[in-house]
PLY file of the C-alpha trace (Angstrom):
ply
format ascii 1.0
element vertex 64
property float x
property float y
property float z
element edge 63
property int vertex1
property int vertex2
end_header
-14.23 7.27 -31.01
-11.51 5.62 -29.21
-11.09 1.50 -30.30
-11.27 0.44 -26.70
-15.04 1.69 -26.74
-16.10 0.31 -30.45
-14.63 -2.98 -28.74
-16.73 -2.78 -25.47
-19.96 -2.45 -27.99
-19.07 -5.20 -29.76
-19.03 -7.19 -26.72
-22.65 -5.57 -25.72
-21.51 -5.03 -22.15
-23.11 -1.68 -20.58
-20.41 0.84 -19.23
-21.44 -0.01 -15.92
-20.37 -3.59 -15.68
-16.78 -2.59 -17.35
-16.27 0.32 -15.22
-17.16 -2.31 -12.31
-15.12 -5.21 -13.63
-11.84 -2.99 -14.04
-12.55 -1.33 -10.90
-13.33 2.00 -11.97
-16.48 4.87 -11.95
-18.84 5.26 -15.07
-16.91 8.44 -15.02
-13.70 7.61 -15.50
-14.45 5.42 -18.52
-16.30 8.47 -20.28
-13.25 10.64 -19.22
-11.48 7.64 -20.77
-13.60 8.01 -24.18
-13.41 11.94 -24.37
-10.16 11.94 -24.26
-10.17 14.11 -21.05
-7.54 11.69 -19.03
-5.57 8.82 -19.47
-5.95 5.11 -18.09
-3.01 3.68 -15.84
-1.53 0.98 -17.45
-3.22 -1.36 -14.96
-6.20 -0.63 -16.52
-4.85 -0.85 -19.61
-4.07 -4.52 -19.03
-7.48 -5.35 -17.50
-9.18 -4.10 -20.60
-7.25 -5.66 -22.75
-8.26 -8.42 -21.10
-12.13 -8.25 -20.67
-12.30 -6.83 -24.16
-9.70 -9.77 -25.27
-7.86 -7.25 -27.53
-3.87 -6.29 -27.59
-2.71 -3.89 -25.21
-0.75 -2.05 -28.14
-4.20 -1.27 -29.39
-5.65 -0.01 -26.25
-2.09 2.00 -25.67
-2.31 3.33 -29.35
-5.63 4.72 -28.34
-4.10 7.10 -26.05
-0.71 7.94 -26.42
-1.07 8.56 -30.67
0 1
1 2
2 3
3 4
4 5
5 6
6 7
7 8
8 9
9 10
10 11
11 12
12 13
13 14
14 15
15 16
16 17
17 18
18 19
19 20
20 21
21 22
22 23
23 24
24 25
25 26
26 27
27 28
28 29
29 30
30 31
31 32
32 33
33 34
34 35
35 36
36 37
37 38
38 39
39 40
40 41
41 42
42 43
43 44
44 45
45 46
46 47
47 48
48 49
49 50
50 51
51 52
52 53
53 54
54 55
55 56
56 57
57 58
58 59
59 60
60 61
61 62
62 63
């Protein structure tokens, strides 16, 4: 499981709300979390952000 997603359980918010809050579908995010495509790295920074982790984590999680 990618980190980004153990973080966003940890912080008990749905999949909805992120994919809202960095302006993306529910899709995208479980694309995201299959590994089946990439975030651009202005998502990247926005959930960083919201998930208050470093970006070299969330980068780590796709590009390792």
């Amino acid at each position: 499981m990618k980190s980004f997603y153990r973080e966003l359980i940890k912080t008990g918010k749905d999949i909805k709300t992120f994919s809202e809050e960095i302006q993306v579908t529910t899709q995208t995010i479980y694309s995201w979390k299959s590994g089946k495509s990439k975030p651009k790295t202005r998502h990247m920074h926005k959930m960083a952000k919201i998930l208050n982790i470093d970006i070299d984590k969330i980068i780590d999680d796709f590009y390792q």
